[in-house]
N, C-alpha and C positions, 0 to 999 in steps of 0.2 A: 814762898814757893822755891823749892830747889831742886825742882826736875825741869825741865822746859816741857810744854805739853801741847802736844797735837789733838786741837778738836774738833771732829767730824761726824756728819750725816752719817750713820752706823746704819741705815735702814735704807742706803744705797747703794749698787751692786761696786759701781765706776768708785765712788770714793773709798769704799772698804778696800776697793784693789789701792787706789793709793797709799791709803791708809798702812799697808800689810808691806806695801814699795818701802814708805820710808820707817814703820818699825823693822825692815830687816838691814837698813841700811843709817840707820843714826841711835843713837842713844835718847831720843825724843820717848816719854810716855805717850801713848795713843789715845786717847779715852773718846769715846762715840756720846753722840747727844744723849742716850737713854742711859746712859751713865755715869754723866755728873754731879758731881757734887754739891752742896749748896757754895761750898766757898770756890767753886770754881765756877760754879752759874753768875756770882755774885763779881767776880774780874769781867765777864765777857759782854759785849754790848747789848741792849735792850732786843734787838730782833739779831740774837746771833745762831740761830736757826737759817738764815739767809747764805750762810759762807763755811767755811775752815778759819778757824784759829788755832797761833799758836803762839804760847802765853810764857813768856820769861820774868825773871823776878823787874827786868826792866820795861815791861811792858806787854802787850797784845798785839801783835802782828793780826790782821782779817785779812781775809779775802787773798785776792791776790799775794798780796806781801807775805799772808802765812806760807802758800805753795814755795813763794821765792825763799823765804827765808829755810823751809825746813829744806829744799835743795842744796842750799848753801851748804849745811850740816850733814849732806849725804857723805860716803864713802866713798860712791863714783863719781863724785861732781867737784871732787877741787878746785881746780880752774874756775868755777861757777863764780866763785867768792870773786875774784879779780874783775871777771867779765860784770859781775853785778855791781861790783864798787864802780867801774868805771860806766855802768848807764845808768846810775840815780846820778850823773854830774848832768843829764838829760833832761831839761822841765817833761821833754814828754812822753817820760819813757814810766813815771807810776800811771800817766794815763792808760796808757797803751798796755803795762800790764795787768792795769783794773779792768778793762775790756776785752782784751785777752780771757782772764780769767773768766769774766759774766759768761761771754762766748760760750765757753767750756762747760760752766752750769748748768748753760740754759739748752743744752745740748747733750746730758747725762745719758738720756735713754740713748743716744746713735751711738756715742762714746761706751758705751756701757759693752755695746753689743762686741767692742774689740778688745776693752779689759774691764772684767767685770771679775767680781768675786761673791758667794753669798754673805750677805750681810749678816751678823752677830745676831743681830735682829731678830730676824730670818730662821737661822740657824734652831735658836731657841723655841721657835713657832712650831718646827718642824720634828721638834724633835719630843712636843706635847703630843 
Protein backbone atom coordinates (compact mmCIF):
# COMPACT_ATOMS: atom_id res chain seq x y z
CA UNK A 1 0.00 0.00 0.00
CA UNK A 2 1.40 3.41 -0.62
CA UNK A 3 -1.27 5.78 -0.15
CA UNK A 4 -2.39 5.99 3.50
CA UNK A 5 -6.27 5.41 3.34
CA UNK A 6 -9.22 6.71 5.27
CA UNK A 7 -12.16 4.11 5.69
CA UNK A 8 -15.47 5.16 6.26
CA UNK A 9 -19.24 4.61 6.88
CA UNK A 10 -20.20 6.43 3.22
CA UNK A 11 -23.91 5.76 3.96
CA UNK A 12 -23.67 8.35 6.91
CA UNK A 13 -24.43 12.01 6.87
CA UNK A 14 -21.78 12.85 10.18
CA UNK A 15 -18.88 10.70 8.78
CA UNK A 16 -19.08 11.75 4.97
CA UNK A 17 -18.74 15.46 6.64
CA UNK A 18 -15.52 14.11 8.25
CA UNK A 19 -14.70 12.25 5.64
CA UNK A 20 -14.84 15.43 3.07
CA UNK A 21 -12.93 17.65 6.56
CA UNK A 22 -9.84 15.50 6.20
CA UNK A 23 -9.78 14.78 2.09
CA UNK A 24 -9.66 18.55 1.86
CA UNK A 25 -7.09 18.89 4.39
CA UNK A 26 -4.52 15.78 4.11
CA UNK A 27 -3.09 13.83 1.31
CA UNK A 28 -5.01 10.56 2.91
CA UNK A 29 -7.29 8.46 0.16
CA UNK A 30 -10.99 8.44 1.31
CA UNK A 31 -12.56 5.19 0.23
CA UNK A 32 -16.33 4.56 1.90
CA UNK A 33 -17.36 0.97 2.99
CA UNK A 34 -19.34 0.43 -0.33
CA UNK A 35 -16.32 0.94 -2.01
CA UNK A 36 -13.72 -1.42 -1.10
CA UNK A 37 -11.66 -3.44 -2.40
CA UNK A 38 -11.00 -6.92 -1.92
CA UNK A 39 -7.36 -6.24 -0.91
CA UNK A 40 -8.43 -3.56 1.18
CA UNK A 41 -11.33 -5.55 2.88
CA UNK A 42 -8.68 -8.16 3.24
CA UNK A 43 -6.13 -5.48 5.81
CA UNK A 44 -9.13 -4.43 7.89
CA UNK A 45 -10.69 -6.23 10.88
CA UNK A 46 -13.38 -8.96 10.83
CA UNK A 47 -16.25 -6.50 11.97
CA UNK A 48 -14.76 -3.27 10.41
CA UNK A 49 -18.08 -1.88 9.58
CA UNK A 50 -18.10 -0.86 13.53
CA UNK A 51 -15.38 2.16 13.20
CA UNK A 52 -13.07 4.41 10.71
CA UNK A 53 -9.93 3.01 9.68
CA UNK A 54 -6.98 4.22 8.55
CA UNK A 55 -4.48 1.96 6.83
CA UNK A 56 -0.64 2.68 6.40
CA UNK A 57 1.75 0.41 4.84
CA UNK A 58 2.78 0.10 8.84
CA UNK A 59 -0.46 -0.80 9.93
CA UNK A 60 -4.49 -0.08 10.71
CA UNK A 61 -5.24 2.56 12.97
CA UNK A 62 -9.57 1.71 13.96
CA UNK A 63 -11.59 3.55 15.79
CA UNK A 64 -10.52 6.09 17.77
CA UNK A 65 -6.74 6.09 16.82
CA UNK A 66 -7.78 6.30 12.99
CA UNK A 67 -9.67 9.98 13.82
CA UNK A 68 -6.37 10.75 15.98
CA UNK A 69 -4.17 9.67 13.66
CA UNK A 70 -5.72 11.28 10.26
CA UNK A 71 -5.77 14.83 12.60
CA UNK A 72 -2.37 14.45 13.15
CA UNK A 73 -1.84 14.57 9.26
CA UNK A 74 -4.41 17.54 8.89
CA UNK A 75 -3.02 20.85 7.56
CA UNK A 76 -4.70 22.70 10.50
CA UNK A 77 -3.66 20.71 13.26
CA UNK A 78 0.21 20.70 13.52
CA UNK A 79 0.67 21.18 16.98
CA UNK A 80 -1.91 17.97 17.14
CA UNK A 81 1.23 15.77 16.49
CA UNK A 82 3.11 17.18 19.81
CA UNK A 83 0.06 17.24 21.97
CA UNK A 84 -0.60 13.58 20.77
CA UNK A 85 2.98 12.36 21.38
CA UNK A 86 2.92 13.75 24.51
CA UNK A 87 -0.73 11.98 25.83
CA UNK A 88 0.03 8.19 24.57
CA UNK A 89 2.98 8.83 27.56
CA UNK A 90 -0.73 8.51 29.44
CA UNK A 91 -2.06 4.58 30.28
CA UNK A 92 -5.22 6.41 30.14
CA UNK A 93 -5.52 8.52 27.59
CA UNK A 94 -6.22 5.41 24.47
CA UNK A 95 -8.84 4.59 26.93
CA UNK A 96 -10.39 7.75 27.04
CA UNK A 97 -9.96 8.23 23.48
CA UNK A 98 -11.55 4.85 22.59
CA UNK A 99 -14.59 6.22 24.44
CA UNK A 100 -14.50 9.32 23.34
CA UNK A 101 -14.81 8.12 20.00
CA UNK A 102 -17.72 5.23 20.84
CA UNK A 103 -19.49 8.35 22.49
CA UNK A 104 -19.36 10.06 19.15
CA UNK A 105 -20.66 6.89 17.15
CA UNK A 106 -23.10 6.13 19.13
CA UNK A 107 -24.41 9.53 18.86
CA UNK A 108 -24.20 10.16 14.75
CA UNK A 109 -27.84 11.03 14.38
CA UNK A 110 -27.60 14.31 17.15
CA UNK A 111 -24.05 15.00 15.67
CA UNK A 112 -25.25 14.58 12.31
CA UNK A 113 -27.80 17.25 12.74
CA UNK A 114 -24.66 19.95 13.23
CA UNK A 115 -22.33 18.55 10.52
CA UNK A 116 -23.70 16.38 8.20
CA UNK A 117 -23.14 16.06 4.47
CA UNK A 118 -25.04 13.65 1.96
CA UNK A 119 -23.65 10.53 1.80
CA UNK A 120 -22.02 9.03 -1.74
CA UNK A 121 -24.38 6.69 -0.97
CA UNK A 122 -27.17 8.61 -0.87
CA UNK A 123 -26.04 10.68 -3.56
CA UNK A 124 -26.17 7.99 -6.11
CA UNK A 125 -29.88 6.63 -4.88
CA UNK A 126 -30.95 9.88 -5.62
CA UNK A 127 -29.75 10.58 -8.55
CA UNK A 128 -31.66 6.98 -10.09
Amino acid sequence: MNEPTLVYDDDCGFCTWWADFFDERTDLRIVGFSDLTDDLRERLPDNYEDCSHLMTDDGVYSCGASIEEALVRTDVAEPAGDVVGFLRQFRDYEQFREQSYRWVADNRDRWGQLLSKTPPARQESDED
